[in-house]
Backbone as XML, in Angstrom:
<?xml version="1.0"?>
<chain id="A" units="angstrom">
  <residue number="1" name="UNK">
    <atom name="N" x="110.996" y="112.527" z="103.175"/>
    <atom name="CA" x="110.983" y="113.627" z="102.239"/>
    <atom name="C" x="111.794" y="113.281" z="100.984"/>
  </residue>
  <residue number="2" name="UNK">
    <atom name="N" x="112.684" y="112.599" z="101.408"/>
    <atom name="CA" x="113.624" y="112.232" z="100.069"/>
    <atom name="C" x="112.759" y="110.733" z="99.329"/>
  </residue>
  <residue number="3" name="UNK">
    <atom name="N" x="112.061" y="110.349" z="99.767"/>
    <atom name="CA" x="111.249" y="109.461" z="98.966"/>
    <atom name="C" x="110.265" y="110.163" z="98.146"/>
  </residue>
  <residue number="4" name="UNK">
    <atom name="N" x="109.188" y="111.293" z="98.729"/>
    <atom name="CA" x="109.365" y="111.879" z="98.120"/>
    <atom name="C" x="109.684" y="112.894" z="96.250"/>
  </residue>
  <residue number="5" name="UNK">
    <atom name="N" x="110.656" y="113.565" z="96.617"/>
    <atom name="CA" x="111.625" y="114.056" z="95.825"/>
    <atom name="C" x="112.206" y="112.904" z="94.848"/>
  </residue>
  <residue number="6" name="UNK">
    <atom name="N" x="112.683" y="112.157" z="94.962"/>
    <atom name="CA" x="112.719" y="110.831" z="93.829"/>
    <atom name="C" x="111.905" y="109.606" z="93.409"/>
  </residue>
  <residue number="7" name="UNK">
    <atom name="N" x="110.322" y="110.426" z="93.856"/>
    <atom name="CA" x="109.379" y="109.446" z="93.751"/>
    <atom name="C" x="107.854" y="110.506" z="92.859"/>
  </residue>
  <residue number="8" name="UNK">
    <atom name="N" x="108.523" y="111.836" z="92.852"/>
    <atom name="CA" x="107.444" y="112.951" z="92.876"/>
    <atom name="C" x="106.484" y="112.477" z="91.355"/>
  </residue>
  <residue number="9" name="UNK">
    <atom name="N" x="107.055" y="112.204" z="90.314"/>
    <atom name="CA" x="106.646" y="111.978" z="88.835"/>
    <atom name="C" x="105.815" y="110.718" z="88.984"/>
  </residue>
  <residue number="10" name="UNK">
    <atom name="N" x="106.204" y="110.110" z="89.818"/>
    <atom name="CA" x="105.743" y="108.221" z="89.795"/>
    <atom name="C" x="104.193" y="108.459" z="90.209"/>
  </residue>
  <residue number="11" name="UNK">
    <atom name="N" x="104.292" y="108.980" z="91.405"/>
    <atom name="CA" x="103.416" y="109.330" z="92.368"/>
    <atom name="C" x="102.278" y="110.296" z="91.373"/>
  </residue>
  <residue number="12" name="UNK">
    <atom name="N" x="103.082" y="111.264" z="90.716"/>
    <atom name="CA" x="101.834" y="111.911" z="90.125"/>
    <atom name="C" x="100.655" y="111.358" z="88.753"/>
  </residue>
  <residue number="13" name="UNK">
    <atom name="N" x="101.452" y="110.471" z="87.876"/>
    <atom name="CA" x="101.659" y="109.696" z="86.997"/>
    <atom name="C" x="100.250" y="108.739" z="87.523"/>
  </residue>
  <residue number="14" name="UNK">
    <atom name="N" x="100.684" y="108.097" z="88.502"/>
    <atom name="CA" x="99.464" y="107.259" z="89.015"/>
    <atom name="C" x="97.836" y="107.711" z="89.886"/>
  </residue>
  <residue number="15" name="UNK">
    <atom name="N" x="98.472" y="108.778" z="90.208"/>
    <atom name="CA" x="97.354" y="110.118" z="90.380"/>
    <atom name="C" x="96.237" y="109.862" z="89.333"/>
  </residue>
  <residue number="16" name="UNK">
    <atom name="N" x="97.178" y="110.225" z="88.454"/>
    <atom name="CA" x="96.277" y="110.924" z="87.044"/>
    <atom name="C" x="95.832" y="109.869" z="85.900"/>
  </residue>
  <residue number="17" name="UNK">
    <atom name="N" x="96.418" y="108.488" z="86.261"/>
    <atom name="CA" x="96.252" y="107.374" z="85.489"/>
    <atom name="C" x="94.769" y="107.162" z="86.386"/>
  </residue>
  <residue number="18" name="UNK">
    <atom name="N" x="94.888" y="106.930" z="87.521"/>
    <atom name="CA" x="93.641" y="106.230" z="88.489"/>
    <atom name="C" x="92.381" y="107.260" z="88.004"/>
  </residue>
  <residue number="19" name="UNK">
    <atom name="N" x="92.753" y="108.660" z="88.343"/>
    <atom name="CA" x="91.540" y="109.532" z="88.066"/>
    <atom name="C" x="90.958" y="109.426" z="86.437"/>
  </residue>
  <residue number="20" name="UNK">
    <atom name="N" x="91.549" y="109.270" z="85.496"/>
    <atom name="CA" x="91.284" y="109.559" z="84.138"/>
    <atom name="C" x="90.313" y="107.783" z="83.993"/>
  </residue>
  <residue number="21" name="UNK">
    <atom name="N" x="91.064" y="107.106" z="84.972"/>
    <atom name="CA" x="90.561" y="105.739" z="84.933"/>
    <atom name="C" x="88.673" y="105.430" z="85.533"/>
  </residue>
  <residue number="22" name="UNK">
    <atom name="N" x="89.195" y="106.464" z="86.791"/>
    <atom name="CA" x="87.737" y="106.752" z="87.419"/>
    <atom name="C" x="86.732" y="107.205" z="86.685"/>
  </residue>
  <residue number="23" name="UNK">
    <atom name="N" x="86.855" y="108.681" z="85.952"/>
    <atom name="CA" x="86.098" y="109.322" z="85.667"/>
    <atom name="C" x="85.528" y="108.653" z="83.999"/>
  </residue>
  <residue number="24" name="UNK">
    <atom name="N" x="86.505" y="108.202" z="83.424"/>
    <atom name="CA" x="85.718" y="107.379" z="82.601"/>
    <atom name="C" x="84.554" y="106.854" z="82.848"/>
  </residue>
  <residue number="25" name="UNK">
    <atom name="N" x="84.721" y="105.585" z="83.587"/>
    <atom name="CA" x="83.535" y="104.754" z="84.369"/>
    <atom name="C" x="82.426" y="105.316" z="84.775"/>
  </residue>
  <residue number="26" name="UNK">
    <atom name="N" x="82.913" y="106.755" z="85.117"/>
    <atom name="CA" x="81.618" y="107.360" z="86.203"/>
    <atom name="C" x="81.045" y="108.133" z="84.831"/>
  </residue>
  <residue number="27" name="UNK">
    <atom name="N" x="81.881" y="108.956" z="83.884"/>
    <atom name="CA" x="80.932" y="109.285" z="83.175"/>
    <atom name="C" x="80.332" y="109.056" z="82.132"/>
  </residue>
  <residue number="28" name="UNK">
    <atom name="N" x="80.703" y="107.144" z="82.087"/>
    <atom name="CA" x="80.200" y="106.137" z="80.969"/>
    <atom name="C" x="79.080" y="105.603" z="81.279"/>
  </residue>
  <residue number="29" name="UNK">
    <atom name="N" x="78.760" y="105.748" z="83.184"/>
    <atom name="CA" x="77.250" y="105.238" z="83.675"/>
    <atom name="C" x="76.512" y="106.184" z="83.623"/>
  </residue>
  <residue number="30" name="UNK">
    <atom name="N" x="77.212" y="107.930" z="83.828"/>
    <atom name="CA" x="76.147" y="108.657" z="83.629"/>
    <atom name="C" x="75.645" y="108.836" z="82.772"/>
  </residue>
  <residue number="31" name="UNK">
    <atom name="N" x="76.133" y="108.519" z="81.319"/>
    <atom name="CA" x="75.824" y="109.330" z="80.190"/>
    <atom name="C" x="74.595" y="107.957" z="80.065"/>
  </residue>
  <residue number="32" name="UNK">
    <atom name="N" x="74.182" y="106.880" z="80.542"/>
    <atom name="CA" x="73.555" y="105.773" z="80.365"/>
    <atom name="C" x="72.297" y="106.207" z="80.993"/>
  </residue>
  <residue number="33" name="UNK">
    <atom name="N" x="72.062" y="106.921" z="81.490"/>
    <atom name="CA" x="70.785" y="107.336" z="81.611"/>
    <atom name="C" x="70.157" y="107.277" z="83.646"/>
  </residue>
  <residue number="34" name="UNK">
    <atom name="N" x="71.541" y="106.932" z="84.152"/>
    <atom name="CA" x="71.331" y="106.478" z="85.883"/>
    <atom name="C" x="71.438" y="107.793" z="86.155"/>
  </residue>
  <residue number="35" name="UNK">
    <atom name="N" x="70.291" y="107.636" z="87.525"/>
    <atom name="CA" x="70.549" y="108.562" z="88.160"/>
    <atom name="C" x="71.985" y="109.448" z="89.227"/>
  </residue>
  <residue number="36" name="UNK">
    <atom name="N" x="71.686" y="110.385" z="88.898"/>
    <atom name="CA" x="73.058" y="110.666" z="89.407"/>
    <atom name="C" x="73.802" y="111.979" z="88.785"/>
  </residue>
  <residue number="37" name="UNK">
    <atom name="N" x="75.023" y="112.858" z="89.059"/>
    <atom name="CA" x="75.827" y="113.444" z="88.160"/>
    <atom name="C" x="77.306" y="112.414" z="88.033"/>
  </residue>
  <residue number="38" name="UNK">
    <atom name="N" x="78.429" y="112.793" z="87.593"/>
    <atom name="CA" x="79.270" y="112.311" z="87.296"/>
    <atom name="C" x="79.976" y="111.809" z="89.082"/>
  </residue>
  <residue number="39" name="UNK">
    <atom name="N" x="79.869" y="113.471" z="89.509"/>
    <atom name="CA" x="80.457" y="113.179" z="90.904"/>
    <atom name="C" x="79.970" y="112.434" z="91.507"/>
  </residue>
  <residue number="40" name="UNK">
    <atom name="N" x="78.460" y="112.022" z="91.336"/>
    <atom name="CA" x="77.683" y="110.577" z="92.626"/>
    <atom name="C" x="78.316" y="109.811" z="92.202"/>
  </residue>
  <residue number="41" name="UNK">
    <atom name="N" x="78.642" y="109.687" z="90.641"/>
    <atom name="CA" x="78.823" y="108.014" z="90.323"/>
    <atom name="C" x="80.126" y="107.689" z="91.100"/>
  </residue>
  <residue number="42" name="UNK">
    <atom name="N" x="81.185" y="108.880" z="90.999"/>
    <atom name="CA" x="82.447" y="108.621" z="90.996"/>
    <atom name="C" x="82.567" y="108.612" z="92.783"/>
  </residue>
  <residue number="43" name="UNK">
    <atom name="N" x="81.824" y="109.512" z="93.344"/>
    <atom name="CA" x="81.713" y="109.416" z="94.810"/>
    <atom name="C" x="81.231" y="107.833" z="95.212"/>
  </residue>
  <residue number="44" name="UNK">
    <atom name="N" x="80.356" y="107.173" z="94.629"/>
    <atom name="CA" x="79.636" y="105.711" z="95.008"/>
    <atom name="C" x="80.647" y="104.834" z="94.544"/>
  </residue>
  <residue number="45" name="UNK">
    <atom name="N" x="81.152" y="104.919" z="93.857"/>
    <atom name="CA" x="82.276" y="103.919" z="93.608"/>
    <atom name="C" x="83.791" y="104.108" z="94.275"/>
  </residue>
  <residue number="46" name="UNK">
    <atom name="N" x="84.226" y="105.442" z="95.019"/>
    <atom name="CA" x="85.180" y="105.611" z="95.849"/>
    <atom name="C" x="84.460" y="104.976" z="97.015"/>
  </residue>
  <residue number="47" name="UNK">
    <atom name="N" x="83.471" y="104.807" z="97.751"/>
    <atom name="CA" x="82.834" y="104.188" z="98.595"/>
    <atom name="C" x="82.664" y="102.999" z="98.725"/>
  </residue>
  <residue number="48" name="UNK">
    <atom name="N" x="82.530" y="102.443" z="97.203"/>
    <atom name="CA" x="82.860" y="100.671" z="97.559"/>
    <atom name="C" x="84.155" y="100.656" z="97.342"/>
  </residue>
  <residue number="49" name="UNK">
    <atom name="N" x="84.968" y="101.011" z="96.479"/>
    <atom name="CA" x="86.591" y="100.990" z="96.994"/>
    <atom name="C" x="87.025" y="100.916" z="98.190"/>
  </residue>
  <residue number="50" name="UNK">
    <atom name="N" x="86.091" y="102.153" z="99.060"/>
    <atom name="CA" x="86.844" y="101.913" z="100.213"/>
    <atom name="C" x="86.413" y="101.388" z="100.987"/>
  </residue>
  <residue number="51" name="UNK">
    <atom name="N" x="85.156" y="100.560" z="101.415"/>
    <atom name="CA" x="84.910" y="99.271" z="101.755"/>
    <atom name="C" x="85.452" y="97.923" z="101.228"/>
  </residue>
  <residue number="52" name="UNK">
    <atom name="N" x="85.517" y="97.759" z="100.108"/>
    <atom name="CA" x="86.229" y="96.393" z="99.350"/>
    <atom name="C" x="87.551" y="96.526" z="100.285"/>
  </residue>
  <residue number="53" name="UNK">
    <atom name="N" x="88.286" y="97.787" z="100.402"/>
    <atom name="CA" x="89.977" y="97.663" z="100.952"/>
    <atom name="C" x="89.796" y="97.512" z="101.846"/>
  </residue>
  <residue number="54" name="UNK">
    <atom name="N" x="88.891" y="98.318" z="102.593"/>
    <atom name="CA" x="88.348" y="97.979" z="104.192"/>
    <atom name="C" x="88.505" y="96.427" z="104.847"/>
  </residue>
  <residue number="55" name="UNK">
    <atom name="N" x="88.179" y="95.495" z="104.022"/>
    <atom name="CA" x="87.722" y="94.708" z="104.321"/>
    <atom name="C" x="88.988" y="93.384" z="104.135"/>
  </residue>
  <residue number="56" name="UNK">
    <atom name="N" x="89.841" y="93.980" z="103.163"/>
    <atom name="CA" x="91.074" y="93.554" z="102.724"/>
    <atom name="C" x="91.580" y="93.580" z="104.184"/>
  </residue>
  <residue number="57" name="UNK">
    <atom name="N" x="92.193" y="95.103" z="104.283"/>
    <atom name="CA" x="92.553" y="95.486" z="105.709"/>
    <atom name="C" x="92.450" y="94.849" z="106.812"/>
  </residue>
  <residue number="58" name="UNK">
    <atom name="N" x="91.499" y="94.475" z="107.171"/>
    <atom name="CA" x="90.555" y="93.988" z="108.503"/>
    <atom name="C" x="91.151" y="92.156" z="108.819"/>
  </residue>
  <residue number="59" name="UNK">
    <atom name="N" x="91.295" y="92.026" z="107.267"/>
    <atom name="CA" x="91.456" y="89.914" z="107.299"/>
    <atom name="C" x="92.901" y="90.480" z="107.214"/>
  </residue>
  <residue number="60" name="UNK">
    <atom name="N" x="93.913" y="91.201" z="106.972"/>
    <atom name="CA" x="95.361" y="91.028" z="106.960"/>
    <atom name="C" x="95.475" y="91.205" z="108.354"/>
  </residue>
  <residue number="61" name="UNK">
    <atom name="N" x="95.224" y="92.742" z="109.159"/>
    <atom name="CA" x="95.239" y="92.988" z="110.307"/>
    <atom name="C" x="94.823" y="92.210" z="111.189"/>
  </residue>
  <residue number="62" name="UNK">
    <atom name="N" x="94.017" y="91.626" z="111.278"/>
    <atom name="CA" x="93.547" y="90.351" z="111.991"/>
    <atom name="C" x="94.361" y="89.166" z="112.296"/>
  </residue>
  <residue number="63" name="UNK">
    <atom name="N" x="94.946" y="89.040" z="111.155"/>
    <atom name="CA" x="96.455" y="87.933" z="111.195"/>
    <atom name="C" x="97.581" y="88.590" z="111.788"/>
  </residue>
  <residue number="64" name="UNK">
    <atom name="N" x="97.915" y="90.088" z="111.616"/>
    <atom name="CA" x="98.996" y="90.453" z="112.051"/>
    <atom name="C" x="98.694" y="91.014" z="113.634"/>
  </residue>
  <residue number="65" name="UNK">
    <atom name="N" x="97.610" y="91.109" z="113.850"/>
    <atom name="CA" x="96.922" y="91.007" z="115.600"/>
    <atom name="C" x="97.470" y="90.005" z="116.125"/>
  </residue>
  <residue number="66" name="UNK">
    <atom name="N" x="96.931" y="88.259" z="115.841"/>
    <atom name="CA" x="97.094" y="87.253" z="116.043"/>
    <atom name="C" x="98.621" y="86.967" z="116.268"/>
  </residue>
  <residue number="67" name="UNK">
    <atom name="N" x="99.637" y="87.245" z="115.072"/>
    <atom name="CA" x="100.771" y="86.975" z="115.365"/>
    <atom name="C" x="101.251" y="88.052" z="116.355"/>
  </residue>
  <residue number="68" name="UNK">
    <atom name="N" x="101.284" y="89.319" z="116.540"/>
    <atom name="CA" x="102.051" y="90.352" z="117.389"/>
    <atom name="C" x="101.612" y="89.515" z="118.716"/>
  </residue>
  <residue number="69" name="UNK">
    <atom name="N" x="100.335" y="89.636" z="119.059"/>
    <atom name="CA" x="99.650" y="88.795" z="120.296"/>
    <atom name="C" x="100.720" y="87.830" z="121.213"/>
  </residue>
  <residue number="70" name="UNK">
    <atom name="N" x="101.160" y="86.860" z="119.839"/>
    <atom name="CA" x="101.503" y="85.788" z="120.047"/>
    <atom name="C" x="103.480" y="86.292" z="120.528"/>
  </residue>
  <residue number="71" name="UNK">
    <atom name="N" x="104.014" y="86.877" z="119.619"/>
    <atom name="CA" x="105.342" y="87.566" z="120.004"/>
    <atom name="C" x="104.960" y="88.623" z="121.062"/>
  </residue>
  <residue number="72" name="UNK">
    <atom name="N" x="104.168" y="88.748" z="121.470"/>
    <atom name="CA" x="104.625" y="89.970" z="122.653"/>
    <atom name="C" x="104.181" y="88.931" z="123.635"/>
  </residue>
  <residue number="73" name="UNK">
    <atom name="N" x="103.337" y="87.980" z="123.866"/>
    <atom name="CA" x="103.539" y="86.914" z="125.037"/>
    <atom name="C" x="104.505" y="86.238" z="125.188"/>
  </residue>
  <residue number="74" name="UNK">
    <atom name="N" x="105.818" y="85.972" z="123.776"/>
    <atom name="CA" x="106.377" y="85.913" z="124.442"/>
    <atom name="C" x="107.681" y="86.257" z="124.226"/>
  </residue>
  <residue number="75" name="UNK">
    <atom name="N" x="107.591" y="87.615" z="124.420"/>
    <atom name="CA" x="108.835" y="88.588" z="124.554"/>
    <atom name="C" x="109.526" y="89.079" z="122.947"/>
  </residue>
  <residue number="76" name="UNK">
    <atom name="N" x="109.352" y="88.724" z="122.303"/>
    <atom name="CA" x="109.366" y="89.057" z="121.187"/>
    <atom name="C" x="109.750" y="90.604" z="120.095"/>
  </residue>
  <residue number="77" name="UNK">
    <atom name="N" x="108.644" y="91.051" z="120.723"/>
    <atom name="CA" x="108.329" y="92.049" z="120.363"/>
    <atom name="C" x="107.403" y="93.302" z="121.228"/>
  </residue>
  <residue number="78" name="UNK">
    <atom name="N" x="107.414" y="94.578" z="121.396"/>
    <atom name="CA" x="106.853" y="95.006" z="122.244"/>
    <atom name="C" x="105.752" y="95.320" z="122.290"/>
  </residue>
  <residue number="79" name="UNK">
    <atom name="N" x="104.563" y="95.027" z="123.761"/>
    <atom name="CA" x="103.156" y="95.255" z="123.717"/>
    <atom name="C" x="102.553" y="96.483" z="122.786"/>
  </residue>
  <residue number="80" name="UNK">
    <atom name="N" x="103.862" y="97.491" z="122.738"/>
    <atom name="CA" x="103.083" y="98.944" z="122.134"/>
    <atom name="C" x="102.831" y="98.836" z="120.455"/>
  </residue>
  <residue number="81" name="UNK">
    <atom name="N" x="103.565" y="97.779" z="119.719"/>
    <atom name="CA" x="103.292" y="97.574" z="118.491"/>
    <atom name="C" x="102.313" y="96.971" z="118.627"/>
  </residue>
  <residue number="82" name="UNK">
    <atom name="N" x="101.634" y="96.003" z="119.233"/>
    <atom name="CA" x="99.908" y="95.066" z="119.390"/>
    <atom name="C" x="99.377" y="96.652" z="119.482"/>
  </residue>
  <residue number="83" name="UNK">
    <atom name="N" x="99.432" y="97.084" z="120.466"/>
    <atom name="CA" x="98.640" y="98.033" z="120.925"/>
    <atom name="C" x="98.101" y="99.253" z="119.691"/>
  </residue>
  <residue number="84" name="UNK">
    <atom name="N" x="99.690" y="99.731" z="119.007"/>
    <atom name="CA" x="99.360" y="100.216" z="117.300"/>
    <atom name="C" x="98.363" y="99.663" z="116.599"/>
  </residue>
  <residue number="85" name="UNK">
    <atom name="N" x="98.838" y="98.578" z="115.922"/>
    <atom name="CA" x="98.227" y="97.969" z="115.535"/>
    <atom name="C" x="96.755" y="97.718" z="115.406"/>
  </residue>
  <residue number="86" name="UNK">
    <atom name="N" x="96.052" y="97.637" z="116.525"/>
    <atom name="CA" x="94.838" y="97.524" z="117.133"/>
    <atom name="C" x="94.154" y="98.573" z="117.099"/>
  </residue>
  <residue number="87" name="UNK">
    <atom name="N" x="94.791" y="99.825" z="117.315"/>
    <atom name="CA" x="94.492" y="100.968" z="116.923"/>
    <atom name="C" x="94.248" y="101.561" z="115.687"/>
  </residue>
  <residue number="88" name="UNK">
    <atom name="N" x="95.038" y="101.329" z="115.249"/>
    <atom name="CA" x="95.026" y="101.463" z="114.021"/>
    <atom name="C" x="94.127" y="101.047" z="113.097"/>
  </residue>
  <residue number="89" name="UNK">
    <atom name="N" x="93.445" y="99.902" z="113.479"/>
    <atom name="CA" x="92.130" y="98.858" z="112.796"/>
    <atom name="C" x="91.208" y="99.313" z="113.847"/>
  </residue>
  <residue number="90" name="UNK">
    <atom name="N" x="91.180" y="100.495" z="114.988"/>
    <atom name="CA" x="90.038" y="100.633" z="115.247"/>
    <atom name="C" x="89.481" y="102.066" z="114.269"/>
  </residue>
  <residue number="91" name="UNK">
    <atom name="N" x="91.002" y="102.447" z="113.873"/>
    <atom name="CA" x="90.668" y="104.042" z="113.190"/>
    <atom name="C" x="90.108" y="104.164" z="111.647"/>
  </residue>
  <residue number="92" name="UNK">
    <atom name="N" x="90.420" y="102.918" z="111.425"/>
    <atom name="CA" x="90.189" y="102.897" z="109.847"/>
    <atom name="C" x="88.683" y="102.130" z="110.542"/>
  </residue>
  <residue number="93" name="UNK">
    <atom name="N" x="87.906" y="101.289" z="111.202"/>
    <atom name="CA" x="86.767" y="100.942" z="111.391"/>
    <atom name="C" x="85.945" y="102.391" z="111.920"/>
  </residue>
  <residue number="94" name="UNK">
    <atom name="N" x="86.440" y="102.963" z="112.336"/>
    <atom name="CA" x="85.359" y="104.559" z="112.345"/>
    <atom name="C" x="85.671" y="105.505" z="111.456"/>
  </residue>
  <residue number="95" name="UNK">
    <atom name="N" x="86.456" y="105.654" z="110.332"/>
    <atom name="CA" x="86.680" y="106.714" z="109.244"/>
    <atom name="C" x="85.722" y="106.336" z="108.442"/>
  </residue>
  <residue number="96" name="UNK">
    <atom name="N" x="84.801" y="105.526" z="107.702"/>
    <atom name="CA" x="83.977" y="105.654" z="107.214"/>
    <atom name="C" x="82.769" y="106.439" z="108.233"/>
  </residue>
  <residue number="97" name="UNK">
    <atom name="N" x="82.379" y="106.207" z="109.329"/>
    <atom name="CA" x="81.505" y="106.845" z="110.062"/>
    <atom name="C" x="81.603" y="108.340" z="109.990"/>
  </residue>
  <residue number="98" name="UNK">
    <atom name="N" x="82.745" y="108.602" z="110.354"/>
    <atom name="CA" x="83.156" y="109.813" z="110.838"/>
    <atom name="C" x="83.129" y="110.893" z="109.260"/>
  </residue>
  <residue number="99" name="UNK">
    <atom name="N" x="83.382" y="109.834" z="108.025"/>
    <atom name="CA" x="83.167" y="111.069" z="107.270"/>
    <atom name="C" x="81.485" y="111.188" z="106.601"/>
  </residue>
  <residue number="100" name="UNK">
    <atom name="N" x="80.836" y="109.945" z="107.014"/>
    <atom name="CA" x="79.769" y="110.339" z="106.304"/>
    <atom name="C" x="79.132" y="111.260" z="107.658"/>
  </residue>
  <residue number="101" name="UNK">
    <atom name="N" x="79.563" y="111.257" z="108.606"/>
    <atom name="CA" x="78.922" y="112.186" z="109.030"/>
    <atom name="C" x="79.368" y="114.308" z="108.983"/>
  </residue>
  <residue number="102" name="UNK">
    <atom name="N" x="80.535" y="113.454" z="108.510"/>
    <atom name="CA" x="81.510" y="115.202" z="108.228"/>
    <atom name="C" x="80.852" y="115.689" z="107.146"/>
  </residue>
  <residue number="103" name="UNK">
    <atom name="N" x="80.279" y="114.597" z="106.021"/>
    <atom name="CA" x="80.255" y="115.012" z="104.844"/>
    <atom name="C" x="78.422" y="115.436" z="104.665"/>
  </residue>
  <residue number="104" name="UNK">
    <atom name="N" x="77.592" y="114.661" z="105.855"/>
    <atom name="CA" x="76.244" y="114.792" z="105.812"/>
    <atom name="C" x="75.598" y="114.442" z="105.100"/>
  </residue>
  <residue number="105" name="UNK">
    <atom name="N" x="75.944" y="112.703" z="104.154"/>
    <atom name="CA" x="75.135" y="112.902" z="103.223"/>
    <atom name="C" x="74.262" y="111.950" z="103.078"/>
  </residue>
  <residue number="106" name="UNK">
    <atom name="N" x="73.893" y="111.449" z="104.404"/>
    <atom name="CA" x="72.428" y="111.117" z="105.039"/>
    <atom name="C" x="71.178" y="112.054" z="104.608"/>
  </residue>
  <residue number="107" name="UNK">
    <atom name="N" x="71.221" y="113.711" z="104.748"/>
    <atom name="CA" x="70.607" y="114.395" z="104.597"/>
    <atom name="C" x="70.113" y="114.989" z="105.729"/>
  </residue>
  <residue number="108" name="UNK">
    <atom name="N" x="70.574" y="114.464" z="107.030"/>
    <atom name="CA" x="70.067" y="114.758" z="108.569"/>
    <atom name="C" x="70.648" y="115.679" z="108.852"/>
  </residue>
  <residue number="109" name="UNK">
    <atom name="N" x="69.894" y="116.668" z="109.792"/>
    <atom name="CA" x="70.247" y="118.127" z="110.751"/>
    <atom name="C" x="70.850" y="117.613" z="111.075"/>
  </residue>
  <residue number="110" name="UNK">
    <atom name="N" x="71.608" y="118.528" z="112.357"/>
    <atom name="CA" x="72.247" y="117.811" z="113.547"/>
    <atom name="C" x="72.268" y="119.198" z="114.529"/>
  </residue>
  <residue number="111" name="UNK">
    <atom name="N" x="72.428" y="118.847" z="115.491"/>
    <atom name="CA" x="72.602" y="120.101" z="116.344"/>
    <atom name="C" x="74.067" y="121.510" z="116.473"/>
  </residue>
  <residue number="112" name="UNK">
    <atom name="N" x="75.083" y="119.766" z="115.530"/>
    <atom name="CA" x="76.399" y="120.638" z="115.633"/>
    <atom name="C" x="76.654" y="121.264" z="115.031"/>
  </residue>
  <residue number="113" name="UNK">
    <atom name="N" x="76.795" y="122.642" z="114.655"/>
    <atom name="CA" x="77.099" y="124.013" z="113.472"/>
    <atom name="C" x="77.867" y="124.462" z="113.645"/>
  </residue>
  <residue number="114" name="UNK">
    <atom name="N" x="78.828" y="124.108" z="112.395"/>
    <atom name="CA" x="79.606" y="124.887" z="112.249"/>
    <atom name="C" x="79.859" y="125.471" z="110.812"/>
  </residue>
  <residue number="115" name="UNK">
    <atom name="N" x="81.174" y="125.901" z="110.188"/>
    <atom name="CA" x="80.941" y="126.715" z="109.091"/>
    <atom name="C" x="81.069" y="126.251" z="107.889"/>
  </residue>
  <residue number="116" name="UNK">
    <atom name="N" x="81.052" y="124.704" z="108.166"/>
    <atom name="CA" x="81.662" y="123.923" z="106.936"/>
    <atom name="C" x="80.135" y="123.994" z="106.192"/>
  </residue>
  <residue number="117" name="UNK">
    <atom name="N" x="79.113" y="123.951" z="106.604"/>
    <atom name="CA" x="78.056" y="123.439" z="105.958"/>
    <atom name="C" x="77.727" y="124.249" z="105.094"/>
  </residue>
</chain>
């Protein structure tokens, strides 16, 4: 919390630098004649963002798998940090799933209803 509180301006600062940064882009392709509104563009390009990091993620975590692996065989460090870890790269490998299906924008029914839709 105290990071925080002496971090609150920094934090917002880069908020509003990234977004003003985004929405440029998105509404420099729309005004070009692509299909789309501002929000697809800017939605399709938060999507390869977050695959490009995804993927960042996956080759660091992969090394830091490898080494925990290697310190908790032998004594090192404890099995429950591998075990984090691992988890952790299984949760970020189903958050893309999980929101395109939260978000529906396949265009598919589904049987499950609820009130978000």
């Amino acid at each position: 919390m105290k990071f925080l509180k002496n971090n609150i301006c920094s934090i917002m600062m880069m908020a509003l630098v990234f977004s003003v940064a985004m929405i440029g882009d998105a509404s420099a392709q729309a005004g070009l004649g692509q299909s789309g509104s501002v929000f697809q563009v800017a939605g399709n390009k938060l999507l390869q963002l977050f695959n490009d990091s995804k993927m960042i993620l996956f080759i660091i975590g992969g090394f830091g798998l490898i080494a925990l692996a290697f310190q908790a065989i032998f004594g090192k460090v404890k099995w429950a940090w591998f075990a984090a870890l691992a988890f952790g790269l299984a949760v970020i490998a189903a958050a893309g799933a999980v929101i395109k299906y939260a978000s529906n924008t396949d265009g598919n029914t589904s049987s499950f209803n609820d009130s978000l839709h």
